[in-house]
N, C-alpha and C positions, 0 to 999 in steps of 0.2 A: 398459428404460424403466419408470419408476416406472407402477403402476398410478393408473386415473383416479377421481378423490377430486371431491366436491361440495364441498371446504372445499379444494379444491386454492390453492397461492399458488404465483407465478409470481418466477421468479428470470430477468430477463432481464439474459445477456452472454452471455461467450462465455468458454470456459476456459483460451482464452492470457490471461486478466487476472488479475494475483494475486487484487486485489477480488473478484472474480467467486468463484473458487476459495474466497478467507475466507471471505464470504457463504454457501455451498455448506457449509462445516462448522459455521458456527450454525444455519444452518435443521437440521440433521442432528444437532445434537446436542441443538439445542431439539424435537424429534422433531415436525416439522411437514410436512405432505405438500407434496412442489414438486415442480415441472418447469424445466427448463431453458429458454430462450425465448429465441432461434427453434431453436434445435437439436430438443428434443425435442419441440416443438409444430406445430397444423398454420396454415399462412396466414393462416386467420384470426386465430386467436390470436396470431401476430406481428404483422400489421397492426393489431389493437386496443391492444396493448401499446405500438406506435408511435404512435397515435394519443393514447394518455393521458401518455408522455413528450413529446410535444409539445402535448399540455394544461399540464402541469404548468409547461413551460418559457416558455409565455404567461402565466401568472396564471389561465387558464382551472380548472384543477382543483386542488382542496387539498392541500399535500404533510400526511401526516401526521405526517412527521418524517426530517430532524429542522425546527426553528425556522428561520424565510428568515432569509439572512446575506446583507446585502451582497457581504462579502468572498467568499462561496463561490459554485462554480462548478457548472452540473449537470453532470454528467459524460456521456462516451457508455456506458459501464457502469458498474457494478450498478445494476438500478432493481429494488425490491420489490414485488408488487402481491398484495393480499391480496383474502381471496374476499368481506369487506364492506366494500369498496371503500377498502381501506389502499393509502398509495402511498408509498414510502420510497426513499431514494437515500442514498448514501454506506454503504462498510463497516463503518463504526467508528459510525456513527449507527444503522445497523442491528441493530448488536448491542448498545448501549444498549438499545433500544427492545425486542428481545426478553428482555434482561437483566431490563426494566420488568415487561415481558408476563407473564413465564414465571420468577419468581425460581426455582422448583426447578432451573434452570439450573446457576446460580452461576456466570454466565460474567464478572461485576464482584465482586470485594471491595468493602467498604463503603467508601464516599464517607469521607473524614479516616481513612484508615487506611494505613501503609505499603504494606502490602499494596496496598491500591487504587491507590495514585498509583504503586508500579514498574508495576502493569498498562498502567497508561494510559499511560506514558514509553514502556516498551518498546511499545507497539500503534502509539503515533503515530509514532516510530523507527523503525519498519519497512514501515507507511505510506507514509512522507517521503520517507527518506532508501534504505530496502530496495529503492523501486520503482527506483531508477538502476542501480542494483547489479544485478539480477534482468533488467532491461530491455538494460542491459550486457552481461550474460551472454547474453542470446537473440541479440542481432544485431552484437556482436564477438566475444566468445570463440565460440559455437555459429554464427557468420555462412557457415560454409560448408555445415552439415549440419541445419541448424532448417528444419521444414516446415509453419512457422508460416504462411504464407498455403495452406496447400493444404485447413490445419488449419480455416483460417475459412473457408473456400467451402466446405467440407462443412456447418458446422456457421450458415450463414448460408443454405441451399441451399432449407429451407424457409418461407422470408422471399423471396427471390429468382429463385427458380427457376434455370434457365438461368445466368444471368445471375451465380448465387454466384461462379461461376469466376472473373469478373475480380480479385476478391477477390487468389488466389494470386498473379496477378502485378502487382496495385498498392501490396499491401499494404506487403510487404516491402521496397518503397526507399521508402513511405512513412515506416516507422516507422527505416531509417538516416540518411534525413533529419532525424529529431526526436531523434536523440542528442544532440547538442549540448548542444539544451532541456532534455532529461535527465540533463546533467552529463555526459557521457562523449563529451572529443573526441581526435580522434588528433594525431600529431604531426608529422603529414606525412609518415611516412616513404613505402615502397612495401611495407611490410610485408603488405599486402593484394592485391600485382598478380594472383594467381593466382584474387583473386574479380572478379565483372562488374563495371563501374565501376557500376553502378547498388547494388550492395552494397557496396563497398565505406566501412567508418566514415571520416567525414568528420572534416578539420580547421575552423577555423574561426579566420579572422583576427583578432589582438588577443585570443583566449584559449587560456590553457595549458593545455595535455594533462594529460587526467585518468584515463587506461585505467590507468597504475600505481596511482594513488589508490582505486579503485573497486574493485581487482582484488585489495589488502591488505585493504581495509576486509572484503571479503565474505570471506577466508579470517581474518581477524580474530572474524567474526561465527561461522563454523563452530565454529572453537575454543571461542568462549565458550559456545555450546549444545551444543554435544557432549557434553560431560559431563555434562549436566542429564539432556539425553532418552538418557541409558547407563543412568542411575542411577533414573528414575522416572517415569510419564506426561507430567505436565507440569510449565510451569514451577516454578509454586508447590505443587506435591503432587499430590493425587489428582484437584482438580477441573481441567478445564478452563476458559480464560481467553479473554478475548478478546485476549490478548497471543499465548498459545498458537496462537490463527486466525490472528491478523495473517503469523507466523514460516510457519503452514503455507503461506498464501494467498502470497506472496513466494518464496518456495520452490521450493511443488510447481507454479508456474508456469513453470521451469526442467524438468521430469521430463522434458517432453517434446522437450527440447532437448538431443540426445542429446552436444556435448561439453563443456555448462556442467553437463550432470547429471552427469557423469562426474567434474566438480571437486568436484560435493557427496561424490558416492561413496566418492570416493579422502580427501576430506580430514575428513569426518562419517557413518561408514558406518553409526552408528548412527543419527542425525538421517533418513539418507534411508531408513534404514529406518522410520520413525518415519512421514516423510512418505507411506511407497508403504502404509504400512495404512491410513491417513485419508483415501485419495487416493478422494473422492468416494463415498463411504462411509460406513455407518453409523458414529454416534460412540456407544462405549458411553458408559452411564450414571457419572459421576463421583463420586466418593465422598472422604471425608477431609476436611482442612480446610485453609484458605490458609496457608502460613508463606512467609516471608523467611527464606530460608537464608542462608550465606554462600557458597553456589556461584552466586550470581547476580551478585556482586561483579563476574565479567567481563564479562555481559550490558549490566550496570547502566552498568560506567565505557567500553564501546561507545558507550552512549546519548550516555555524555558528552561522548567524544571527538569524536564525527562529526554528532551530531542536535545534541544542543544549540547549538554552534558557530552552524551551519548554519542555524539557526531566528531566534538572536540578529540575524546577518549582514543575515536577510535583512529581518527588523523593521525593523532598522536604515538601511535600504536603501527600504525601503517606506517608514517615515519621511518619509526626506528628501525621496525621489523627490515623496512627496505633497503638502510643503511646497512645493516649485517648481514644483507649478502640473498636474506631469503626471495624466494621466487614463488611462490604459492600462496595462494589465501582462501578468501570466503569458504564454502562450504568442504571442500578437497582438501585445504589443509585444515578448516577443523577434526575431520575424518580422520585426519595423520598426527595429528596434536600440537600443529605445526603453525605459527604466527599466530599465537593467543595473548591473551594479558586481559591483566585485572583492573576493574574499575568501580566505581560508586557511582548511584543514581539516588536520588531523595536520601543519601545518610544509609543507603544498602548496597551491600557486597555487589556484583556480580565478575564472570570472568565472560570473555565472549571472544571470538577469532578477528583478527582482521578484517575486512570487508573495502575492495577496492570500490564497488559502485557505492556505497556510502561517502568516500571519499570524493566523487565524483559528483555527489548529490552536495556535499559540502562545500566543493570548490564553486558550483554554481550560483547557489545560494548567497557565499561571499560576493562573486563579483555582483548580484544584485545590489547587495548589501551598502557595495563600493559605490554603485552608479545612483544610489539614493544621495537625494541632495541633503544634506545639513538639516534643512528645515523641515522636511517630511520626516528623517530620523526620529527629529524627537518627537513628533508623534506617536511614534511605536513604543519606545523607550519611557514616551508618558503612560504608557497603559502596562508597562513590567515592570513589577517587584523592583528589580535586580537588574534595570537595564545597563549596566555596563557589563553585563555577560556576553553582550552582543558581537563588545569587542574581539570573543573570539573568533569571530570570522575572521580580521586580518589576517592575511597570510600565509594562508589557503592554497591560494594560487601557485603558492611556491613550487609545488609537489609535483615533480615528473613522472615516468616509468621509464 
């Protein structure tokens, strides 16, 4: 347990969340004293911490970052809470804001530089579209050996007392229930009879099975970082990135899922090696300077293939949905069947709900997009397949609430 600091900052989740885990190697690389909350903390300190996310989630207390968005959601984890009175959520807003804090980081390349805009491609990429994959991975492929609720009643136990234990056994057909939501549905067969019907991944009528899709895409995404982290720290050289956090935090949220970690092992042995030294752990100090190789070419046209797609779709989707009058979305109106529609990823089916912070994760990404000069574009564009897919960022911005 880290020792106790008067400038201590609080990292409250739990480290079955990729987030949580990204989060966990910015604080650690921006070398800032934390604690984990509620795991390493004692009651009180979790019931304060709960008390100021449900300030925050009123209007009661100021978020310090990032900026309120209609489109975005609080989430149930990562929350940041700093020792004069900083209060932060989301991972990718987190590590802007220490990128701000602490430039000796150098966890951003500069704003119009290729360099900066793959960071931000690949971090939202992995974000987005990694958490289906990863989440995939924990409660279908790992559905019979993950000890993913036993994992949170320990680590909920000083928030709850007693009481953590329900944890283990709500959790878990909680979160096979929210497959779906998460892109990943089965195809009805009985390929599952041997787990408890309460485990067992769920089909869902009127959309197509997506376990094959999800199940390419992540041995797709191994391949294209493998060679990176064989050949050097991170992606872009010496420094670390917040692209670099995103891939850990997605990841080494699988380590402890002993037969999806087994996919990493066998199909990226150096990536998880990569993964088990960072794995909550000090990050040395980074050194060198950002380049754009051409080993990133695979990472890059990943992006392209599955996030971009994906992001387009769902704009497109939110759009409409908004024009006809609807007022609900992500996961409340999936639960209602309410702002859904159908789309394709690599040449496969799937259906999925609206999602306003996606849209929100796309308008941003655009206005980068926008603020990249000409000349740094086609760097990027030189390392994708298919670079005028890019184009769909234009336009983005359009979108109110």
């Amino acid at each position: 347990m880290p020792e106790p600091s008067d400038r201590q900052w609080m990292l409250w989740g739990a480290s079955l969340s990729p987030y949580a885990l990204k989060v966990d190697m910015l604080l650690r690389r921006a070398d800032l004293p934390f604690i984990w909350l509620p795991e390493q903390g004692s009651t009180r300190q979790a019931l304060s911490c709960q008390r100021r996310i449900a300030a925050l989630k009123r209007g009661k207390l100021k978020l310090t970052y990032p900026p309120a968005d209609p489109l975005q959601e609080f989430p149930l984890v990562p929350y940041l809470f700093g020792p004069d009175g900083e209060c932060l959520y989301d991972s990718t807003a987190i590590g802007e804001w220490l990128a701000a804090q602490n430039p000796g980081c150098h966890l951003l390349p500069d704003a119009g530089t290729a360099e900066g805009f793959a960071v931000r491609l690949i971090d939202e990429a992995l974000d987005e579209f990694g958490l289906y994959m990863v989440h995939h991975n924990r409660w279908v492929n790992a559905a019979a050996d993950n000890t993913a609720g036993k994992r949170l009643a320990a680590e909920m136990k000083p928030l709850l007392g007693p009481l953590s234990g329900i944890n283990s056994m709500v959790f878990p057909p909680r979160q096979v229930r929210r497959l779906p939501y998460l892109f990943s549905v089965d195809n009805g067969s009985n390929d599952y009879r041997n787990l408890p019907k309460r485990l067992r991944p769920p089909a869902r009528k009127g959309f197509p099975p997506t376990h094959k899709l999800l199940d390419n895409a992540f041995r797709e995404l191994l391949n294209a970082i493998e060679p990176i982290y064989s050949s050097r720290p991170y992606l872009c050289g010496g420094q670390m990135t917040l692209a670099d956090a995103s891939i850990f935090g997605q990841l080494s949220m699988n380590k402890t899922d002993p037969s999806a970690w087994q996919i990493i092992e066998q199909h990226a042995p150096q990536t998880a090696a990569w993964i088990s030294k960072h794995y909550r752990r000090h990050v040395s100090p980074s050194n060198g300077r950002f380049e754009l190789t051409d080993d990133l070419a695979p990472l890059l046209n990943w992006c392209g293939k599955y996030f971009v797609p994906l992001m387009q779709q769902n704009y497109c989707a939110y759009k409409k949905h908004l024009a006809d009058g609807e007022t609900r979305f992500n996961e409340e109106a999936f639960n209602k069947h309410r702002a859904l529609y159908a789309g394709s990823l690599a040449g496969k089916p799937f259906r999925s709900v609206a999602k306003t912070f996606q849209v929100a994760v796309w308008q941003k990404l655009q206005q980068h997009w926008i603020a990249t000069p000409e000349t740094e574009r086609q760097k990027i564009s030189a390392l994708m397949v298919n670079s005028g897919q890019m184009d769909t960022l234009e336009g983005a911005h359009e979108i109110t609430t």
